[in-house]
C-alpha positions in Angstrom: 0.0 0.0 0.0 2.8 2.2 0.6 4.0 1.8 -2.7 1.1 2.7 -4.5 0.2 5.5 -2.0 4.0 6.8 -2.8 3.8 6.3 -6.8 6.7 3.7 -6.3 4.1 1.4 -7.8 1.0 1.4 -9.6 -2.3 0.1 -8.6 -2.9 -3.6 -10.4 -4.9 -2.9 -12.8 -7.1 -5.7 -14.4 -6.9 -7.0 -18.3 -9.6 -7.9 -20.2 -8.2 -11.3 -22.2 -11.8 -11.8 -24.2 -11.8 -10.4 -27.3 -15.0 -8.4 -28.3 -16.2 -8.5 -24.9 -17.7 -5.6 -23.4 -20.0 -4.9 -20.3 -21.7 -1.9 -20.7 -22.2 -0.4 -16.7 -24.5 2.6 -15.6 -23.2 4.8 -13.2 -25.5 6.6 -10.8 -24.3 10.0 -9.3 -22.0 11.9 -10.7 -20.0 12.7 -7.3 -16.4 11.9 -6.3 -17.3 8.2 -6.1 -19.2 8.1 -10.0 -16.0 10.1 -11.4 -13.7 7.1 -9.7 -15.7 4.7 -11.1 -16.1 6.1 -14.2 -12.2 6.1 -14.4 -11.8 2.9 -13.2 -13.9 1.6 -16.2 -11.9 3.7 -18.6 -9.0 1.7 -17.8 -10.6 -1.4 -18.1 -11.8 -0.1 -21.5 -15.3 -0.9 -20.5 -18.1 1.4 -21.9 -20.2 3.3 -19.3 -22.6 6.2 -18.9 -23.1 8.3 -15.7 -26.8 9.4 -14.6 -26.8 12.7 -12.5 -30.1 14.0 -11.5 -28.0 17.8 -11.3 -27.4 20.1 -13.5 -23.4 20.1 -12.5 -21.5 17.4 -11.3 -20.1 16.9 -7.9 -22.8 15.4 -5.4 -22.2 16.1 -1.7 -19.8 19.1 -2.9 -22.4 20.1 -5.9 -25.2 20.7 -3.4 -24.1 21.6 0.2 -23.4 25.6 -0.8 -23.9 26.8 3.2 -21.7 29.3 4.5 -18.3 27.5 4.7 -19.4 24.3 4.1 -16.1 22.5 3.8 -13.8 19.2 4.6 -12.8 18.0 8.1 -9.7 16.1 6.2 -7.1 17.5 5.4 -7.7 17.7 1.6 -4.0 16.7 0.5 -5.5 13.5 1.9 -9.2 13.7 0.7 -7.8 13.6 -2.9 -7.4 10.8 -5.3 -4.3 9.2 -5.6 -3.8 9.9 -9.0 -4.3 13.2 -8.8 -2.6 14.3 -5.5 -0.5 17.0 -7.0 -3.5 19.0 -7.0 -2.2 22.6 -6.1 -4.8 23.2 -3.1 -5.0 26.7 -1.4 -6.1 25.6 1.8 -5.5 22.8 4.2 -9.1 22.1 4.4 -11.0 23.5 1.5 -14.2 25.2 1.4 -16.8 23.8 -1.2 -15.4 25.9 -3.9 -12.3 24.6 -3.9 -13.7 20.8 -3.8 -15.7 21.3 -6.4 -13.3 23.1 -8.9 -10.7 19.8 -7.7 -13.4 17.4 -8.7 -14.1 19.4 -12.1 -10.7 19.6 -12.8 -10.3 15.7 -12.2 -13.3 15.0 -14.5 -12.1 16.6 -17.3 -8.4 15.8 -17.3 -9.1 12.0 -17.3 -12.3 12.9 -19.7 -15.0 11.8 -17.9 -17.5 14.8 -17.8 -18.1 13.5 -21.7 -19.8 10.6 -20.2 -22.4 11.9 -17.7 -26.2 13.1 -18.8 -26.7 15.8 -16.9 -31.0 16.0 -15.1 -31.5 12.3 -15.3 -33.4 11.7 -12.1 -33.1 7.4 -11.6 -36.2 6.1 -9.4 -35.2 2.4 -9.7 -33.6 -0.2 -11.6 -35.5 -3.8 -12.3 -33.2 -7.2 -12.9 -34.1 -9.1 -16.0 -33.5 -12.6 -15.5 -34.0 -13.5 -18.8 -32.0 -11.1 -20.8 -28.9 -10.9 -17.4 -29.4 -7.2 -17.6 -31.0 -4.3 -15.4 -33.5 -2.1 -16.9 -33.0 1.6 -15.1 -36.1 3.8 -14.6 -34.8 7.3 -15.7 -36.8 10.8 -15.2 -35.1 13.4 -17.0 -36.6 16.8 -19.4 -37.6 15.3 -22.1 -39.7 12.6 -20.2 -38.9 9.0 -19.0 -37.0 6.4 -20.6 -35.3 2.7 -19.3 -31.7 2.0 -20.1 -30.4 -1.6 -20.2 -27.2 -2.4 -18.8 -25.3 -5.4 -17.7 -24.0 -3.5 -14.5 -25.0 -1.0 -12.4 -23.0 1.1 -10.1 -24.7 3.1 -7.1 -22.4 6.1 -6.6 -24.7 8.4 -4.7 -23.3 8.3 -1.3 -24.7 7.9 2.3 -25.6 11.5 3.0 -27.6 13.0 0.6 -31.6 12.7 2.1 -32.0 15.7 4.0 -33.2 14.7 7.4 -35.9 16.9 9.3 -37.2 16.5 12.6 -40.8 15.4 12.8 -42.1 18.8 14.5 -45.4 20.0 13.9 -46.2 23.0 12.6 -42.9 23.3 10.1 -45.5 24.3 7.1 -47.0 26.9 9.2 -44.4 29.3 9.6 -44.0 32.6 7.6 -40.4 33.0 7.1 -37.9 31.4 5.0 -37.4 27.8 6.7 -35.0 25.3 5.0 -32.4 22.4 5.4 -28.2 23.9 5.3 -28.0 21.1 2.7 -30.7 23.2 0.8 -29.4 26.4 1.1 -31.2 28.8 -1.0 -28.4 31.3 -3.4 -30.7 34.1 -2.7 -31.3 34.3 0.5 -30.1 37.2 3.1 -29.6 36.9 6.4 -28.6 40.2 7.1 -30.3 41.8 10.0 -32.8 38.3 10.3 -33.0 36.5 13.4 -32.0 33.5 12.9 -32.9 30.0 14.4 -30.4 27.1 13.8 -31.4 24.4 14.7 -28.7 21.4 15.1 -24.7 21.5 16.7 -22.9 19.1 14.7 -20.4 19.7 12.1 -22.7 21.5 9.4 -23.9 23.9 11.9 -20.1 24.1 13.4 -19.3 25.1 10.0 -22.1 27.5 9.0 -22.3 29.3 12.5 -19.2 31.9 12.6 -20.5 33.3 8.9 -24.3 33.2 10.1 -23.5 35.4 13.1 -21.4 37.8 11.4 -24.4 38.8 9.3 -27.8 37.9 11.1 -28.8 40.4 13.6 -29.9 37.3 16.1 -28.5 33.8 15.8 -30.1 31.3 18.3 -28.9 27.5 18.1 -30.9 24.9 19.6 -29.1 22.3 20.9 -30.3 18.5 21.3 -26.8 17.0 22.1 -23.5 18.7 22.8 -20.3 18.1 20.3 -16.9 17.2 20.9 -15.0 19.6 19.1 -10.8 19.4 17.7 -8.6 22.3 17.6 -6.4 22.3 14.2 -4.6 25.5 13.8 -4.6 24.9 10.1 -8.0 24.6 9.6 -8.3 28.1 8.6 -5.0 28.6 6.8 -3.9 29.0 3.8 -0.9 26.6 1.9 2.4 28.6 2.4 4.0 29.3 -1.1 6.8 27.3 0.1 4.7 24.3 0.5 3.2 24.7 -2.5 6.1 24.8 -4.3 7.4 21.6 -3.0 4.2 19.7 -3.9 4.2 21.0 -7.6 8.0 20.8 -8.3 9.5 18.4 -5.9 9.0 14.3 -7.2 6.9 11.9 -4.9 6.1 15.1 -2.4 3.1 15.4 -2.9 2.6 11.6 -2.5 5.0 11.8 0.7 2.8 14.2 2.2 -0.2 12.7 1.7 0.9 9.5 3.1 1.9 11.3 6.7 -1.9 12.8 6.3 -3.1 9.1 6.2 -1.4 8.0 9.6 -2.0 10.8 11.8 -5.8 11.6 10.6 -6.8 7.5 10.3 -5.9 4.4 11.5 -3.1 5.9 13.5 -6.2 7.2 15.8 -8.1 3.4 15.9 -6.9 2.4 19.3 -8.5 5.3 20.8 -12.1 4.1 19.6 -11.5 0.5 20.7 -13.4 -0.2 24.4 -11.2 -1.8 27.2 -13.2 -4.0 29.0 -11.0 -3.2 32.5 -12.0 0.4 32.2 -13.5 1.5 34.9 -14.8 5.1 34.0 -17.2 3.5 31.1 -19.2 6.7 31.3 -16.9 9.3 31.1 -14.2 7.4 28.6 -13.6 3.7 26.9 -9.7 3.4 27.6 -6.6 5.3 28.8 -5.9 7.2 25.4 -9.3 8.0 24.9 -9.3 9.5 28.2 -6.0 11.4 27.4 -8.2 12.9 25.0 -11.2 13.9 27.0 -9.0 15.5 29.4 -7.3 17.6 26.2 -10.8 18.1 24.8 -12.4 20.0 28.2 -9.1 21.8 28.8 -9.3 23.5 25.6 -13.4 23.7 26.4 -12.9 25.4 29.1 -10.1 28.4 27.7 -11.9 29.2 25.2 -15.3 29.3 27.4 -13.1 30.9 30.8 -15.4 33.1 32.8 -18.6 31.6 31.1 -19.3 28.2 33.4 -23.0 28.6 32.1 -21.6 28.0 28.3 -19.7 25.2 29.6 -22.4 23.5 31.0 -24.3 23.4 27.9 -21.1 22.7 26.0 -19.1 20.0 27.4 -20.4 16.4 26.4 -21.2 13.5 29.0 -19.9 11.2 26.6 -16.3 9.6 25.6 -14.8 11.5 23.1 -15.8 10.0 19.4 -19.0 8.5 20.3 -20.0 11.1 17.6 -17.8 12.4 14.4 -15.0 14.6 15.7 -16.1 17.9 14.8 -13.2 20.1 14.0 -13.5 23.8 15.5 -14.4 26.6 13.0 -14.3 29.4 15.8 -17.5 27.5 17.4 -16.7 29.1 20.9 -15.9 32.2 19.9 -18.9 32.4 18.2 -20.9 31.5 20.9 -19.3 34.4 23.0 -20.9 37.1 20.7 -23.5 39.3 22.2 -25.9 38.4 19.4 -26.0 34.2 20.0 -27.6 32.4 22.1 -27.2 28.5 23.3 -30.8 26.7 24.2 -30.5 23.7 25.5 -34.6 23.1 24.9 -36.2 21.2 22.8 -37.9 21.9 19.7 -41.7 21.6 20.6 -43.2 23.0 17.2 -43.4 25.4 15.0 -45.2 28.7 14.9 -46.2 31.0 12.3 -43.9 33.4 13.3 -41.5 31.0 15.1 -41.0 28.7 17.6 -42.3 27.0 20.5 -39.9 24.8 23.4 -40.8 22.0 24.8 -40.7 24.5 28.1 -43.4 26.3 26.5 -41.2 29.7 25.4 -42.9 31.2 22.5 -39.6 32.6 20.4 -40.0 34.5 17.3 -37.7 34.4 13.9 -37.6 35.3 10.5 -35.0 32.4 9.3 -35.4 28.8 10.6 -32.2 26.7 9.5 -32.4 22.9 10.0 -28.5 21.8 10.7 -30.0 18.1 11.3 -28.6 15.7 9.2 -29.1 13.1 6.9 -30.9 9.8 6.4 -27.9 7.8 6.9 -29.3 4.5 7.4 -32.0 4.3 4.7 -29.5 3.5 2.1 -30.3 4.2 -1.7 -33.3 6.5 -0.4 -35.7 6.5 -3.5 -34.2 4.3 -5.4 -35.9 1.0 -6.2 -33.6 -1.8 -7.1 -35.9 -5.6 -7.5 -33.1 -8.1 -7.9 -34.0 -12.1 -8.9 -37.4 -12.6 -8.1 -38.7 -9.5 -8.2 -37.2 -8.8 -4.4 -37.3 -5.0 -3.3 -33.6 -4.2 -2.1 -35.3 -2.1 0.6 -37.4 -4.4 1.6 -34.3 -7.4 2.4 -32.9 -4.1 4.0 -35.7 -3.9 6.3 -35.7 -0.2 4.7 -33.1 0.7 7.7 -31.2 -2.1 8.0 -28.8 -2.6 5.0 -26.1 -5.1 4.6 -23.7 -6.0 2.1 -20.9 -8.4 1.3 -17.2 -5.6 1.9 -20.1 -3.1 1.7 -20.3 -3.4 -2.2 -22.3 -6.6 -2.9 -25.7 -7.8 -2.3 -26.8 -11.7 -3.1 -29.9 -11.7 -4.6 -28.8 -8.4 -6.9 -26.2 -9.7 -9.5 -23.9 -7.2 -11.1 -24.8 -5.0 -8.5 -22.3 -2.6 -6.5 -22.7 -0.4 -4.2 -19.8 2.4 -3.5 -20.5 3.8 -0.1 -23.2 1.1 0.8 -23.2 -0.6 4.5 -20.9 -0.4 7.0 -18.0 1.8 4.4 -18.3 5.1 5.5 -15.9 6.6 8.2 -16.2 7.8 11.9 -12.6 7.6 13.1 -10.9 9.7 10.6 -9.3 8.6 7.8 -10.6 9.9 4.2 -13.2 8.7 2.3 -12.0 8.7 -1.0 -9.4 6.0 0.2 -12.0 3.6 0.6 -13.4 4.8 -2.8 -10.7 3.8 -4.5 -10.5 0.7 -2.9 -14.0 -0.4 -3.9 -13.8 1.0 -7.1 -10.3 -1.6 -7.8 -12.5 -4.2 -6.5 -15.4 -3.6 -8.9 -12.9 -2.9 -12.3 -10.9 -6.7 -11.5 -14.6 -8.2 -10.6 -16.2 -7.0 -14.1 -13.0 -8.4 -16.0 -13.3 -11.7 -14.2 -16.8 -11.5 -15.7 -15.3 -11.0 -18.7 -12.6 -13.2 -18.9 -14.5 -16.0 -17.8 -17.5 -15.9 -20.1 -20.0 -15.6 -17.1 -22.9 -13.6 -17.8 -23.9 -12.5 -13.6 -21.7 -12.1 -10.5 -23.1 -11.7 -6.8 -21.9 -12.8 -3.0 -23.6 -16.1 -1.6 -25.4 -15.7 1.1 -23.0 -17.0 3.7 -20.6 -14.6 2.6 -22.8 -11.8 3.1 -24.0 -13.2 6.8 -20.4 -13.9 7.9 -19.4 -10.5 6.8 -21.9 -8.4 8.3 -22.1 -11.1 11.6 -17.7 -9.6 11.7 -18.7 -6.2 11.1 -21.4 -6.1 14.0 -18.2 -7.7 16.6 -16.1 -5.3 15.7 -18.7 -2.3 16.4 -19.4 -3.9 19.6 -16.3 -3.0 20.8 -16.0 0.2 19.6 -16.7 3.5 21.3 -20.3 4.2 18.8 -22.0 0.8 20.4 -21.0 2.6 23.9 -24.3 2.2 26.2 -26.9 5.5 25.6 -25.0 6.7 22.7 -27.0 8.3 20.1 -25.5 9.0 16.5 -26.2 9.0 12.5 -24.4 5.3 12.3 -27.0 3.0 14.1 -30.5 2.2 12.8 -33.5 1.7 14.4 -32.6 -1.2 16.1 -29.1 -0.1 17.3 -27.0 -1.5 15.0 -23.9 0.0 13.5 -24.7 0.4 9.8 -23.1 3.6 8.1 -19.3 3.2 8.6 -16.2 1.0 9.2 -14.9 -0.4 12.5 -11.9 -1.5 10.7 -8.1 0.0 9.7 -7.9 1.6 6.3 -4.9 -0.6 5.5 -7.2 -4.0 6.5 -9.9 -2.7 4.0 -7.4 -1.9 1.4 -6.1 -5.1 1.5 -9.8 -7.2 1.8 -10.3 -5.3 -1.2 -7.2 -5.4 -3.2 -8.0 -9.0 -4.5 -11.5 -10.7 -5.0 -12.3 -14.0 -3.1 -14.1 -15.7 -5.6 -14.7 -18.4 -3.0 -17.3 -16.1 -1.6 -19.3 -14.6 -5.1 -21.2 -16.8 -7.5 -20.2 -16.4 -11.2 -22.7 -17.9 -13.5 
C-alpha cells in the first residue's frame, strides 16, 4: 500500500483477455465516487454512462453551498491518488475549492463527456431473462429505461435531508430550509435566525451566520466534541506549495503522513477496554487522554462563562460522535448576538418557535442543521433483484447489509460504492476507501469478462459472515457505547453507516477478490 500511495508502484490494474467483450455499466451520481468509477472503467476499457439527477457534477460538494461548508480532512488526503498534486489553497477546503478539484479531475481523465446531466433514476429492475438491469430514468424530455449489464450506485450515504418530525414546520411565515438546501438568494442580514442542530454543518455554518444575522439562536439537542487544528483556517504557504508541484513523490509523501496521523493511526483510541472502569466518562486510557485535552481547551476558550460550559461540554467519551473540527464554534458563541438553548424543539409557529418549556420565540430564518438519512440507504431508489425482491425491503428499509459493503446476493452485477458499513467515523478519508472499492469492482467485471460468465453476486454466507464480523467489531467500539445516540445505528441499534476496521485491512480485503465467496454464472 505504501507503494502505490508513494507512486513507487502502480495500482494492479485488471486485463480484459476476451476479445470483443464488453460490459456496458451505468453509473448513478456523478460525485467523487461516480468520477472514480467512471475512471476505473476507462482503464478497463469498458463502456459506461453516468446518470446525475443535477445540472453540474459533484454530489455532496455540488449541493451543500452553506456558509463555509467545507472538509474535516485535510484535503492533501481527501484527494485521489492519481491526482494528489492538486495545487490546493487551503489545508481544508471550502466547497469551492472541492468542487473546482473534482471538475478539474473530470475533465483531465475525460470523464464529464460521459455523464447526462437532469436524469433523475427512481429504480432499476433485474431481468433474469436477458442478465441485464432495466434503469427507470426521469429526466426533461420525459422517461425512458436504459439496459445495462451492470449497475453502479455512486450516490453516497448523506444525501436525504433529514428533518425532525415537528409540527407546525408548514405553518411558519419565514424562509425555513435544510443547510443542505441552502437557497443562493437568501439574506440573512439583520434576520433573526434559528439554527437548529450542533454538529459539524452547523459548526461550519455558525461563525459566517452570526457575522451577518442580527440574532443567531442555536438549539441544541446534544453537545459536540470539538478538535482544535490550527490549520483549519490557513492558507498553503508558497513554500509548500512549491514543494508539492516541483518536488517528485512530495506530494505523494505528504499525503501519506496525512493518512497516519488523521486514520488508522487514531483506531486504538475508539476500541473499548473492558478493564476500564470510568465506562461513562471514557472507553480506555488514550481516549481519556483525549477527553481531558478536549475539556481543557473547552474550558479556555469558554473561561469566565461556566454557564456555556455547561451546555457545552459532552457527557460522553470523546468519538462517540464524528469529531467535529473547531471553525471558531466558541468564539462564536461568545458574541453578544448568540444564544445557546439547551430546549427542545416543541413545534413550530407562524412566526417561530415553541420549546418543549413552552417559550414562545419569534424568527424570521429557521435553519435545519439536522442531518441526513444515513441509514435508509439508496433512499428513492428502487432496485428488485432475482425474483422481483425489493432491495429495501431485504434491508428492512433501515437495515442494510452487504458483502465488503459493495455486494448484495440476490442483486447480481450489482455494486454499491458507499453502501453498508464503508463510511468513516474515526478519521481517515473517504476517497481511500473509494478507491478501494472502485479496484475491486474494475478486477470483478474483468473476471466476468474473462471467464465468459454472464452474472456475479456474494452467496449468502458470505454476506452473513461479513456483516455477523462487522457487527463484533462495532461492539467493541466507542459508537456501540451504552446510551450513545448517532447517525451510524439504525432503528434497532445497530452499527450500519461506517467501518470499525483499519484503512490498511480494507485496502487489502479489497485489493483481490475472493471468488470463493461470489457466485459467477
Amino acid at each position: 500500500m505504501l507503494r502505490e500511495e508513494m507512486g513507487f508502484q502502480s495500482p494492479t490494474i485488471p486485463e480484459v483477455t476476451q476479445d470483443n467483450r464488453e460490459k456496458f455499466t451505468v453509473i448513478i451520481g456523478a460525485g467523487l465516487s461516480g468520477i472514480a468509477a467512471a475512471i476505473q472503467l476507462q482503464r478497463l476499457g469498458q463502456p459506461y454512462i453516468i446518470l446525475e439527477k443535477n445540472d453540474a457534477l459533484g454530489g455532496t460538494w455540488y449541493e451543500n453551498t452553506y456558509p463555509e461548508a467545507g472538509v474535516d480532512t485535510p484535503n492533501h488526503f481527501y484527494s485521489f491518488t492519481f491526482a494528489s498534486e492538486y495545487d490546493w489553497e487551503h489545508y481544508f477546503s471550502k466547497q469551492p475549492e472541492v468542487l473546482k478539484y473534482l471538475h478539474w479531475v473530470a475533465e483531465r481523465e475525460s470523464v464529464t463527456e460521459h455523464i447526462r446531466f437532469g436524469a433523475k433514476v427512481t429504480g432499476s429492475t433485474w431481468n433474469e431473462d436477458s442478465n441485464s438491469w432495466e434503469t427507470r430514468v426521469d429526466g426533461p424530455n420525459g422517461s425512458e429505461t436504459i439496459v445495462s449489464d451492470l449497475v453502479v450506485t455512486a450516490v453516497g450515504q448523506l444525501n436525504q435531508p433529514k428533518l425532525p418530525e415537528i409540527p407546525g414546520l408548514e405553518t411558519f411565515k419565514g424562509s425555513i430550509f435544510h443547510t443542505a438546501q441552502w437557497p443562493g438568494d437568501i439574506d440573512l442580514a439583520g434576520k433573526r435566525v434559528a439554527l437548529i442542530g450542533s454538529g459539524a454543518s452547523a459548526v461550519q455554518a455558525a461563525r459566517s451566520i452570526a457575522a451577518t444575522a442580527s440574532s443567531l439562536t442555536v438549539f441544541q439537542r446534544s453537545p459536540q466534541w470539538l478538535m482544535p487544528n490550527p490549520d483549519y483556517l490557513r492558507s498553503v504557504s508558497e513554500a509548500k506549495r512549491r514543494l508539492i508541484r516541483e518536488v517528485p513523490y512530495y506530494a505523494a509523501w505528504y499525503r501519506f503522513t496525512l493518512f497516519w496521523r488523521y486514520a488508522d493511526g487514531l483506531l486504538p483510541t475508539l476500541q473499548i477496554d473492558p478493564a476500564w472502569e470510568d465506562s461513562d466518562r471514557s472507553i480506555n486510557a488514550v481516549n481519556d487522554s483525549h477527553r481531558r485535552f478536549l475539556t481543557r481547551y473547552m474550558e479556555k476558550k469558554l473561561e469566565g462563562r461556566p454557564d456555556l460550559l455547561e451546555k457545552a461540554l459532552p457527557d460522553y467519551p470523546p468519538y462517540g460522535k464524528r469529531m467535529v473540527v473547531d471553525n471558531d464554534w466558541f468564539d462564536t458563541l461568545l458574541r453578544e448576538n448568540v444564544e445557546l438553548v439547551t430546549d427542545g424543539v416543541a413545534e413550530v409557529s407562524p412566526s417561530g418557535v415553541r420549546t418543549d418549556r413552552g417559550d414562545d420565540r419569534d424568527f424570521d430564518v429557521i435553519i435545519f442543521a439536522t442531518g441526513f438519512q444515513a441509514t435508509r440507504m439508496l433512499g428513492p431508489l428502487n432496485f428488485l433483484g432475482r425474483g422481483g425482491r425489493s432491495l429495501h425491503e431485504y434491508w428492512n428499509d433501515d437495515d442494510p447489509k452487504a458483502y465488503l459493503g459493495m455486494t448484495v446476493p440476490g442483486f447480481p452485477n450489482l455494486f454499491l460504492l458507499l453502501g453498508p458499513n464503508t463510511a468513516l467515523a474515526h478519521g481517515g478519508s473517504v476517497i481511500f476507501h473509494v478507491e478501494a472499492q472502485v479496484s475491486y469492482v474494475a478486477k470483478c467485471i474483468a473476471e466476468l469478462i474473462n471467464s465468459g460468465c454472464n452474472t456475479l453476486e456474494p452467496t449468502e454466507e458470505a454476506c452473513t459472515q461479513w456483516t455477523d464480523a462487522v457487527a463484533a467489531a462495532h461492539r467493541a467500539m466507542v459508537f456501540s457505547h451504552q446510551g450513545m445516540s448517532n447517525w451510524y445505528k439504525n432503528s434497532k441499534g445497530r452499527v450500519v453507516t461506517v467501518s470499525p476496521w483499519r484503512l490498511v485491512d480494507y485496502w487489502s480485503w479489497t485489493r483481490e477478490p475472493d471468488f470463493e465467496k461470489l457466485v459467477l454464472a
